[in-house]
Structure formats: C-alpha cells, structure tokens
NUFI-585325 format. One line per field, with one value per residue (C-alpha): chain; z, y, x; residue number from 1. Coordinates in nm, 2 decimals. Each point is the difference from the previous one (the first is absolute). Layout:
<atoms>
cadena <- A,...
pz <- Z,...
py <- Y,...
px <- X,...
num <- NUM,...
</atoms>
This chain:
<atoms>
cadena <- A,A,A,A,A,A,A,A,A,A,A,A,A,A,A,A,A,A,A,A,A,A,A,A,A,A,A,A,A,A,A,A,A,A,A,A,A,A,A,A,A,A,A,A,A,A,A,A,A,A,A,A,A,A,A,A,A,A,A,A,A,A,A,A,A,A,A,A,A,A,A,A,A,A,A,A,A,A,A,A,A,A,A,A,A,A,A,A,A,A,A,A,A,A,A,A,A,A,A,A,A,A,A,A,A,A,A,A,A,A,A,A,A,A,A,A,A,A,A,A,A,A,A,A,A,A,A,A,A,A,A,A,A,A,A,A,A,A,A,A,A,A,A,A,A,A,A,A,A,A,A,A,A,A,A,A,A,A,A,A,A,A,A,A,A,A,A,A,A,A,A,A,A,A,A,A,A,A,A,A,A,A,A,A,A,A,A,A,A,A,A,A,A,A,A,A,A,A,A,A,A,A,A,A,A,A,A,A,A,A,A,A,A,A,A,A,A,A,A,A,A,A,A,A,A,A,A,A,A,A,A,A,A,A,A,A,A,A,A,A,A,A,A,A,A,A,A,A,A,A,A,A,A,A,A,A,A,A,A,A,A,A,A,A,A,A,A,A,A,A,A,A,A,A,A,A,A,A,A,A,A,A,A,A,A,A,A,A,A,A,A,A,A,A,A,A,A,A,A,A,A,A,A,A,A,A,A,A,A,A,A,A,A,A,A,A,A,A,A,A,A,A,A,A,A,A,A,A,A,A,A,A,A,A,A,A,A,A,A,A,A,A,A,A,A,A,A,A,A,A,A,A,A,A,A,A,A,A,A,A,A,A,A,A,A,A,A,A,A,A,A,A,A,A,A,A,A,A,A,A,A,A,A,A,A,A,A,A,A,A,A,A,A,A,A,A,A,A,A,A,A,A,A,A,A,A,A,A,A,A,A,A,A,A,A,A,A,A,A,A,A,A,A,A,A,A,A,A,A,A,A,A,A,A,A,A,A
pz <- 0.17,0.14,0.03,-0.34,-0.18,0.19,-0.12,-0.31,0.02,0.16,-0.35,-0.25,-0.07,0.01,-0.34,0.01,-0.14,-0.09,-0.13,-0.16,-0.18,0.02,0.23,0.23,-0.09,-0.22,0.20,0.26,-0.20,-0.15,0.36,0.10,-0.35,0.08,0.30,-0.09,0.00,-0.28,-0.08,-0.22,-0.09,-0.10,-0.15,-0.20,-0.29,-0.23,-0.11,0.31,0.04,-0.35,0.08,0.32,-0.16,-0.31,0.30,-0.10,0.28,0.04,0.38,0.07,0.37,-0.14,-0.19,-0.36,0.00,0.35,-0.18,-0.30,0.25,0.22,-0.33,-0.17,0.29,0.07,0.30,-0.11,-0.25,-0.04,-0.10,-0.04,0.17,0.33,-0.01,0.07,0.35,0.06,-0.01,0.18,0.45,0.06,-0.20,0.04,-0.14,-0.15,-0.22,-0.02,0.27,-0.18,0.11,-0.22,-0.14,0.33,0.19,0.16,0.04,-0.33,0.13,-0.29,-0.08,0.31,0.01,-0.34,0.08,0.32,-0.20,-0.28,0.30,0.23,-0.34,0.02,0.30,0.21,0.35,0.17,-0.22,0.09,-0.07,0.03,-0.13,-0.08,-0.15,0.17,0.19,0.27,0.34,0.00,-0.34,0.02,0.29,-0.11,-0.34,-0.13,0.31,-0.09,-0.32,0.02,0.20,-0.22,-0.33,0.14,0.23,0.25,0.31,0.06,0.30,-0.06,-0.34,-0.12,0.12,-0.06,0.02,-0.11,-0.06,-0.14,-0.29,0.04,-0.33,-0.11,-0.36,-0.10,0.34,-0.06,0.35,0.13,-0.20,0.04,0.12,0.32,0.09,0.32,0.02,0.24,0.00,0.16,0.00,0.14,0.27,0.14,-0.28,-0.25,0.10,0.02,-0.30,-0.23,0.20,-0.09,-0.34,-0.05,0.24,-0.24,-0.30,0.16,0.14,0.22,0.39,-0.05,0.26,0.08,0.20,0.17,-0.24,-0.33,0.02,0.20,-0.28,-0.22,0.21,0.00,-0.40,0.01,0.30,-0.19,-0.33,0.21,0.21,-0.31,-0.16,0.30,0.00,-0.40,0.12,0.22,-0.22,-0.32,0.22,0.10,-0.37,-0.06,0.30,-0.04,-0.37,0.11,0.25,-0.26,0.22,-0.17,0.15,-0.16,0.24,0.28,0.02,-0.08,0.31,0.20,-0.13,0.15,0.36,0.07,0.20,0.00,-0.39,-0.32,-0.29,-0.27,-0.28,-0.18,-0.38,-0.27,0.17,0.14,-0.19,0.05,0.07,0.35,0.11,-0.18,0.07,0.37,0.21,-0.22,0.12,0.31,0.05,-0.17,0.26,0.29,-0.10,0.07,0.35,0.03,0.02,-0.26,-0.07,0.00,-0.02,-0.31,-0.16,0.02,-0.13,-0.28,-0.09,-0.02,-0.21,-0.25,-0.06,-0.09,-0.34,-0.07,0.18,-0.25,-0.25,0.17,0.06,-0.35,-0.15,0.27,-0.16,-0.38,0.06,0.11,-0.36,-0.13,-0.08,0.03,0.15,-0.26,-0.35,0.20,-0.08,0.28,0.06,0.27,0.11,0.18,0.01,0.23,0.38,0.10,-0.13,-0.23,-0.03,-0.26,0.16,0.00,0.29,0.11,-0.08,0.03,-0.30,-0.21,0.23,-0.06,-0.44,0.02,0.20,-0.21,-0.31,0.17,0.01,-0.39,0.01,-0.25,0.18,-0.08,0.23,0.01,0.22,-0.04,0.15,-0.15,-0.38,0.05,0.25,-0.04,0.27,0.00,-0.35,-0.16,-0.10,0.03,-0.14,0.06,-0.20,-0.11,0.11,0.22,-0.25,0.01,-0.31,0.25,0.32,-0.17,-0.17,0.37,0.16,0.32,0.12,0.32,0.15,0.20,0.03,0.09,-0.29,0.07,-0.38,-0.08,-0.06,0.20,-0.05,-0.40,0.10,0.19,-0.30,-0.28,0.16,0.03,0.36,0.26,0.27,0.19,0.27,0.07,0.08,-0.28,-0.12,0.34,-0.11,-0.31,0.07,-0.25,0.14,-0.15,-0.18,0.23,0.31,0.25,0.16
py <- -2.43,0.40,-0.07,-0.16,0.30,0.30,-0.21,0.02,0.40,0.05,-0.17,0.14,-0.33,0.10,0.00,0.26,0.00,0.35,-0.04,0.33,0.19,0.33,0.35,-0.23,-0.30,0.05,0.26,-0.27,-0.28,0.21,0.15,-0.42,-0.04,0.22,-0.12,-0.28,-0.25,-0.17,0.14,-0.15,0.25,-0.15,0.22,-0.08,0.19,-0.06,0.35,0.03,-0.31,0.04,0.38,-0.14,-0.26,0.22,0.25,0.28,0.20,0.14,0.09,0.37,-0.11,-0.26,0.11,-0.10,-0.09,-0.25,-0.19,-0.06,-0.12,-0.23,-0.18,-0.01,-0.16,-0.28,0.12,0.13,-0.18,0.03,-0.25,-0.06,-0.37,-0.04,-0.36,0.17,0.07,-0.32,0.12,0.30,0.07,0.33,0.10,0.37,0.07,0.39,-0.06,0.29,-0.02,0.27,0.05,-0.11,0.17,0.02,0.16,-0.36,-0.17,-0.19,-0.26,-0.24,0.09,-0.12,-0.31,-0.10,0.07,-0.20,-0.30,0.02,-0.01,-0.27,-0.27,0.04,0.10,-0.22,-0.08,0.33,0.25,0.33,0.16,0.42,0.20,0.36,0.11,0.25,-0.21,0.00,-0.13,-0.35,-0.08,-0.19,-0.23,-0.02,-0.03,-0.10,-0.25,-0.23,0.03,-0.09,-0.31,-0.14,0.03,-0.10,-0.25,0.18,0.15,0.35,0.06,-0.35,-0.12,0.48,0.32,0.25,0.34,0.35,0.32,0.27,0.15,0.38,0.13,0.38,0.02,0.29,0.04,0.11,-0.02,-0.37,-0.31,-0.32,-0.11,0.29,0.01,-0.16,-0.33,-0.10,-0.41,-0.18,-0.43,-0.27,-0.13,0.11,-0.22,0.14,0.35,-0.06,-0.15,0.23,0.34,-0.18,0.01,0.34,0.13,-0.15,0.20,0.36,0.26,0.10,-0.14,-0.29,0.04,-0.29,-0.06,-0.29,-0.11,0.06,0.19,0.29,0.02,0.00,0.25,0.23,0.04,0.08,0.27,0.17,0.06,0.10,0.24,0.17,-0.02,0.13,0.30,0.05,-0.03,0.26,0.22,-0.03,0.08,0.33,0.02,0.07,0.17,0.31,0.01,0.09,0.27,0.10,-0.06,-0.17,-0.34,-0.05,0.29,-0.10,-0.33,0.14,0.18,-0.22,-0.20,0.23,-0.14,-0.20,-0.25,-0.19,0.06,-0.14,0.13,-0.22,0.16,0.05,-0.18,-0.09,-0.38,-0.30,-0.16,-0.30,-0.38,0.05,0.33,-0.01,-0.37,-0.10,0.17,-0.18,-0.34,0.10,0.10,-0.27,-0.23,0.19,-0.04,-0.41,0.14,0.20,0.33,0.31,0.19,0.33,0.23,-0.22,0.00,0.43,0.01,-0.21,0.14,0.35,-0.10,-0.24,0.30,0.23,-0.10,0.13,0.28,0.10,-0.04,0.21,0.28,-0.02,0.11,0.26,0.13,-0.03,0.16,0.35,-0.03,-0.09,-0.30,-0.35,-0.30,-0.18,0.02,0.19,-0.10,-0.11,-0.06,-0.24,0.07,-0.33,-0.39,-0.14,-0.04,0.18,0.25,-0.12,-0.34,-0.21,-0.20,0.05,-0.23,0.13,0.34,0.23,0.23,-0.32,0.01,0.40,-0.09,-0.22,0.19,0.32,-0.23,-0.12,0.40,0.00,0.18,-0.05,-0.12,-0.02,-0.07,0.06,-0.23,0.02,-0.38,-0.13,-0.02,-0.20,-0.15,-0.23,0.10,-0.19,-0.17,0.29,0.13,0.32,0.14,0.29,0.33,-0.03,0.36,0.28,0.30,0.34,-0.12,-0.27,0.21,0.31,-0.28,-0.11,0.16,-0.12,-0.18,-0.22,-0.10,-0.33,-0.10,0.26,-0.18,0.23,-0.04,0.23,0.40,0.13,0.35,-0.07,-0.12,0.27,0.21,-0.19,-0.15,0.19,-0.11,-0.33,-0.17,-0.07,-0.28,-0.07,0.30,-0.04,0.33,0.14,0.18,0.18,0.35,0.11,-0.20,0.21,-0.30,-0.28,-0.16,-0.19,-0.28
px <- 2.60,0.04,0.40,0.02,-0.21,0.19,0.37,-0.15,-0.07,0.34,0.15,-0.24,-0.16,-0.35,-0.16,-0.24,-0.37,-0.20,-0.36,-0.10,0.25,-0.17,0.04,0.12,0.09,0.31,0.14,0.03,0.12,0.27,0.12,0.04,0.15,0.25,0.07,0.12,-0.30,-0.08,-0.39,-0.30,-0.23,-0.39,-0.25,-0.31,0.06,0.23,0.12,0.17,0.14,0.12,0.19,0.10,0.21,0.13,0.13,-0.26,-0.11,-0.40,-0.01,0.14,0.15,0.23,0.35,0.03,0.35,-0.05,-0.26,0.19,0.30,-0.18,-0.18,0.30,0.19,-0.30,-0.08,-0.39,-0.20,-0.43,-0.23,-0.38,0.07,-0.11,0.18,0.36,-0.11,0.06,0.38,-0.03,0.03,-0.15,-0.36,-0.09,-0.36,0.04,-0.38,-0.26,-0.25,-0.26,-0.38,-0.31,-0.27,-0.14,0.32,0.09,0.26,0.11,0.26,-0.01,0.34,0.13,-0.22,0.08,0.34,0.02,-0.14,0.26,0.25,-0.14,-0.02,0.41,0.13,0.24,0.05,0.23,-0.17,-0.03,-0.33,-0.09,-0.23,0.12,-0.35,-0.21,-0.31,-0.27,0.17,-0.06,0.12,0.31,-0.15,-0.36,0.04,0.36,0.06,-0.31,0.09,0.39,-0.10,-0.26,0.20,0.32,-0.08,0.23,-0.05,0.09,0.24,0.11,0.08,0.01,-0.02,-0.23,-0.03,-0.11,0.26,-0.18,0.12,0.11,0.06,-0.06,0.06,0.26,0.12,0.36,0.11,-0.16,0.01,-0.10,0.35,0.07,-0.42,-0.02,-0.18,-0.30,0.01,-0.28,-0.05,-0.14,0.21,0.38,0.19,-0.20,0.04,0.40,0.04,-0.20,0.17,0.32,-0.09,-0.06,0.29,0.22,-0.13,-0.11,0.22,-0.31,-0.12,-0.23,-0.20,-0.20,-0.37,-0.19,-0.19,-0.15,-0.31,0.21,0.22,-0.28,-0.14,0.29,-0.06,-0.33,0.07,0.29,-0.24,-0.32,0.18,0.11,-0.38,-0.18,0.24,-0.03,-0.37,0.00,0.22,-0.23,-0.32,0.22,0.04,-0.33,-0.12,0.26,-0.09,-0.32,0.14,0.21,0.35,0.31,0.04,0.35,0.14,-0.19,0.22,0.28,-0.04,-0.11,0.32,0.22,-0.06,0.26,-0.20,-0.34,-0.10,0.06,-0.10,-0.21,-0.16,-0.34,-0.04,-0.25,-0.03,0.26,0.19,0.30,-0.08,-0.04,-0.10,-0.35,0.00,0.11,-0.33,-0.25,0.15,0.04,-0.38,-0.08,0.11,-0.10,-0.35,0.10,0.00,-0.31,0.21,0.01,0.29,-0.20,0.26,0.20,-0.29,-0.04,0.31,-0.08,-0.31,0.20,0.25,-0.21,-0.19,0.29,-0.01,-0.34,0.04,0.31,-0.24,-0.27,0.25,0.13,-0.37,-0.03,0.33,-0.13,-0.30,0.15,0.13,-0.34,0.09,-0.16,0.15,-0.19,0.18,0.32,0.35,0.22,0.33,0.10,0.40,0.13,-0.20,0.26,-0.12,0.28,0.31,0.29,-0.12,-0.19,-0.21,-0.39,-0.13,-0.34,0.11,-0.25,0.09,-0.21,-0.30,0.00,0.04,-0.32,-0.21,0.11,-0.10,-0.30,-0.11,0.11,0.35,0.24,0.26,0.40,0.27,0.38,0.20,0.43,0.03,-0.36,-0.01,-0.35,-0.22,-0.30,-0.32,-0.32,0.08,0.07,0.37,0.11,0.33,0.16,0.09,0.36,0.12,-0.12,-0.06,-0.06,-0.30,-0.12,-0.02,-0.19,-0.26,-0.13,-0.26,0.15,0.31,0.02,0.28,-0.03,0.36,0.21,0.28,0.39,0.05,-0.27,0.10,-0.30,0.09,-0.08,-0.29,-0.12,0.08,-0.20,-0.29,-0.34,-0.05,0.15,-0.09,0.25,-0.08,0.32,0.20,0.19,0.00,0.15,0.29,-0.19,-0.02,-0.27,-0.29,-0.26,-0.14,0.07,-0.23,0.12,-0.25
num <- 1,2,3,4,5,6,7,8,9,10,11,12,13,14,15,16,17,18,19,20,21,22,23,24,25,26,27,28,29,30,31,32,33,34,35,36,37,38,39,40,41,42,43,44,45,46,47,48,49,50,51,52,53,54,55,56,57,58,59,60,61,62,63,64,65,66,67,68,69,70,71,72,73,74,75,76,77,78,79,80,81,82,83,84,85,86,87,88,89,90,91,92,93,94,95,96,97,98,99,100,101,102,103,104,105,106,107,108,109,110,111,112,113,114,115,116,117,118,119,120,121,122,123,124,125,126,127,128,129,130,131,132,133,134,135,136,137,138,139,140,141,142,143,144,145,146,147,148,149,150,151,152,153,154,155,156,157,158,159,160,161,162,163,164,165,166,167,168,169,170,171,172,173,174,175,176,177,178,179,180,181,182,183,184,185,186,187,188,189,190,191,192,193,194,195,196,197,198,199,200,201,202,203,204,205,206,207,208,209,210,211,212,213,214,215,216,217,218,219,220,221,222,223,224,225,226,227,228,229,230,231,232,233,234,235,236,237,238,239,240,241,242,243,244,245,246,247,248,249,250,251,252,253,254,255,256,257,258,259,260,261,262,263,264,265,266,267,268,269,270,271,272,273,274,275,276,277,278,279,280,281,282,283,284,285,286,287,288,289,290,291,292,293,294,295,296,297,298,299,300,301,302,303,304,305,306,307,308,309,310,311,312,313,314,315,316,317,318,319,320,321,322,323,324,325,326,327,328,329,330,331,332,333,334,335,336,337,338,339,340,341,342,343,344,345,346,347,348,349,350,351,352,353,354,355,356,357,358,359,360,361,362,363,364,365,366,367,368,369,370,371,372,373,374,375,376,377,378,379,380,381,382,383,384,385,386,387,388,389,390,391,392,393,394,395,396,397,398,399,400,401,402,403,404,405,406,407,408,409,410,411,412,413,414,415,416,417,418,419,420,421,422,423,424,425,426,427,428,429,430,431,432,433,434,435,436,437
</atoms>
C-alpha cells in the first residue's frame, strides 16, 4: 500500500481533501491545487463554499488571480458534503481549535470533523491534523475515532498524522508554500507517506519527528516561547511606567547586541489563533499529569491583564484633563490583532472596547482593513475616514494596532491627546501629546 500511494504522489494522482477553509485551510488547499493535485475543499458554511466555487477570494495570504485559475481549471472545488471524501487520499484537518468559556480546550471542531471523515473514508487514506492541539490529540483522540467510524485500522488499512499548521497572517516574506514543515505520524509508512505529500507541494524542508505528540509538542513550544517573552516584556511595560523610563528604547538597545537577545514587544493584550491560545492547552494537559506550568501561567496572567491595564492607564490620562472616563469619547485606532491585516482573532483591541464600554465610554473605532466586527453579540462598525472633525471630537485616542496606512503625523496634530501602545507614533517628532505604554 506505501509503494502504491508514493507512485501515486510521484504522478499527481492524489485527490486531496481540506476540512476548514479558513486562515489556514484554503491557503493550503490552493498551494496543493496549484500543484497540480486535484483538491476538494469541505466547510460547514455555505458562504464560503459558495465564493470558493465562484473563484472569489476572502483570505489575505492567498492570491486572487491563483484561485480563480485553479477553480477555473477543476483542480479546486468546496462543498458542505462530507460524502466526497469518499473520493479523496490525503484529509488534512485545518478547523478552529478555540477555548470555552472556561479557557479549555474546545476540540469539537476536530471531533466533529473526524466523525464526518471516518463515515467515508477508504482503505489507504491519509489522515492529518494541521490544527493547533494539546499533545496527544491525533493519537488519543482522532485514532479511536478513525477506527471506530471506518472500520479501519490505522497503520494498516490509513495513516495518520499531525503537521502543525504555521501560518502568520500578512507575513510578506513566509507563506504557506516556502514555511518549513514539522511532520509527525504513527508508524514509519505513515510518516513517509504524509512527508511525501507535502514535499511535493512546499518549497520548504519538511522536517519530520517520531511521533505525534512531539510534533504536537513542537507547536505549542514555538507559541509559548513567544508568550512567555511578550510576558515578560509587558510586565517591563508596566514596571518602567512606573519609574518613568521609556521601555521602547530600552529594547531597542538591548537589540543592538548582536547575540543572545531578541527583541519582543509590550501591547494592550495577545492576539492571533495561537499565541493567546496554545499555553492554555498546554496547562491544561499538564494538570493530567499532576504538574503546573508555573511560569506559563505568569506569563499569561500578565498578558490577560494587559487589556485592563490599557484601560486603567487611559483614565489616569483623562483625568489630568479633568476629564471622566465615564461619559468620555474615545477613539480606538486599529481592531486587527496585528498590523496591515484584517483579521480580528482574539485581538485584544475588542477586549480593551468592552471593558472601556463596560466603564461607560463612548466608544468608536477606525480600522483601514476592518469595516465591522461583531464581539460578544454585539456589532461594531467602523468610521469611514480618519478626520481632522473626528480626531479633535475624542477625548482620547488609542492605538492598538500599529495599521502602516494611517498618517500618524496627522494624528498627532488633531487629536487632544494618544495612547500609543504600540510604538506607532515612533517617527513623530512633536510628541507633546502622545504616551507611549
């Protein structure tokens, strides 16, 4: 069965299966697309589907004009039928993996999804999970589940594995197609097979691992090593407000060593699917183990709290105006989680709007990629232009996303006072009315 699956790599044979058609997901099935495999795209809601197969493109990462040439060749199609996997060799699972109300792990996506795949699947399949888990997942959770809905038996009749996803929205420089690849499966077929697969799509090393849970692993280490040092940055953040010493140039001096430091930065809060994410699931199953991850779990306190403590030092700045957080006006500058980019996932720039309503601000927001968001039921839309009328009607403006498009110097000139907790404002040389966090 290996020999007969890697012939069919070799001759681009493979019909290719992506559930999710997200952040992740379509960038994925369009890079195998335009390789040369034919690709099936399933997603549970319709307006996607329905844009995928009109050629209309909704993800930032993937090129207008390639998705209109791979659907207009045949080679990608979507559908809400889970029955067409029943034509299809290699499955990659790309579905949210968010936490619930009590910052778990909500993995229904991937169950449900798992299900929906093991009703259809057929003997050689090739099974992997790109979504962003606890280690343990794909063996504890997809295996059992593969086997009972198929009937099959993994490492006999498919393969399974995991291949975390490594996708950084509005990264000009690495795409999904040149990232390198960390492949993990059960059992050596398995792992050659799958790597195979993805070596004939990327332009990156696939690197592959022993098993699994260390590829799984290797995810949540990447985003945790970045949290703990965002962590450590914010808590700076607020300890050199207080001895009144500019944190922005003390990193970019201590960036100026040309060994042993990298520089990360203080914000209003995390933002991305993983970043914010990963550390919750991985304390969460460390506690299966009787162990704490004290130090993760600093760093997430710190930066959970950052939100608040934007809000906190926004009223400190009101009230040398003698004025009120309570009935103010303020301006929020940027919703996205990150710069030039339109895409909201737990961006903290929402947490700091609701607690600012919560504390009865009137809040508005300008956002150049996000016309409207919706945040705890409620939608919020953003003002159509950045105006001298708009800036010099605010109280206070914040800037949680440090957005390229906006003319900061203007800014500067026409608002009453900013925040800046992103550095944004760097080059401005009247800073008169600006703070930095």
């Amino acid at each position: 069965m290996k020999q007969e699956i890697l012939n069919k790599i070799s001759k681009k044979e493979i019909i290719v299966g992506v559930v999710g058609l997200g952040y992740v997901g379509l960038p994925l099935a369009v890079e195998k697309a335009k390789a040369g495999f034919k690709t099936i795209g399933f997603d549970i809601q319709s307006k996607k589907v329905d844009m995928v197969n009109a050629g209309i493109n909704y993800i930032g990462d993937v090129v207008d004009d390639d998705l209109k040439a791979i659907v207009a060749k045949g080679l990608l199609s979507a559908t809400s039928d889970f029955s067409f996997v029943k034509d299809v060799d290699f499955v990659a699972i790309c579905v949210p993996t968010p936490l619930d109300i009590h910052q778990q792990p909500n993995i229904s996506y991937v169950r449900s999804s798992a299900e929906d795949i093991a009703k259809y699947m057929k003997r050689g399949t090739m099974v992997v999970l790109e979504s962003t888990t606890y280690p343990g997942t794909t063996e504890e959770l997809l295996k059992p589940i593969l086997e009972k809905g198929s009937g099959l038996k993994c490492g006999e009749d498919f393969y399974l594995g995991f291949s975390p996803e490594r996708v950084d929205p509005g990264n000009l420089l690495y795409k999904t197609k040149n990232t390198p690849k960390v492949v993990g499966a059960i059992g050596e077929d398995a792992l050659e097979v799958i790597a195979a697969m993805y070596r004939a799509v990327l332009e990156s090393d696939v690197h592959t691992v022993s098993s699994p849970a260390i590829a799984e692993m290797e995810k949540i280490l990447e985003n945790t090593y970045r949290n703990i040092n965002i962590g450590l940055i914010n808590e700076l953040a607020i300890l050199c407000h207080k001895m009144n010493i500019n944190l922005w140039e003390v990193i970019e001096a201590a960036s100026t060593k040309p060994y042993g430091f990298q520089a990360f930065y203080p914000g209003p809060g995390l933002g991305g699917h993983c970043i914010p994410l990963d550390p919750y699931y991985l304390s969460w199953k460390a506690r299966e183990f009787g162990f704490h991850t004290s130090m993760i779990e600093a760093s997430m306190m710190i930066n959970d709290r950052m939100p608040e403590y934007c809000v906190e030092r926004a009223a400190d700045i009101l009230n040398r105006y003698q004025t009120a957080l309570n009935g103010s006006d303020i301006l929020i500058l940027g919703v996205a989680y990150k710069q030039d980019i339109d895409d909201c996932r737990e961006s903290p720039a929402l947490k700091v709007i609701d607690l600012l309503k919560e504390k009865g601000v009137n809040v508005m927001f300008y956002d150049p990629y996000v016309p409207e968001f919706s945040y705890k039921g409620e939608t919020y839309r953003s003002e159509k232009e950045l105006t001298k009328e708009l800036l010099k009607y605010a109280d206070l403006v914040i800037i949680t996303t440090a957005h390229t498009k906006v003319d900061y110097d203007f800014v500067q000139q026409n608002a009453i006072f900013v925040f800046d907790t992103k550095n944004a404002m760097k080059d401005v040389v009247n800073r008169k009315n600006i703070e930095l966090l």
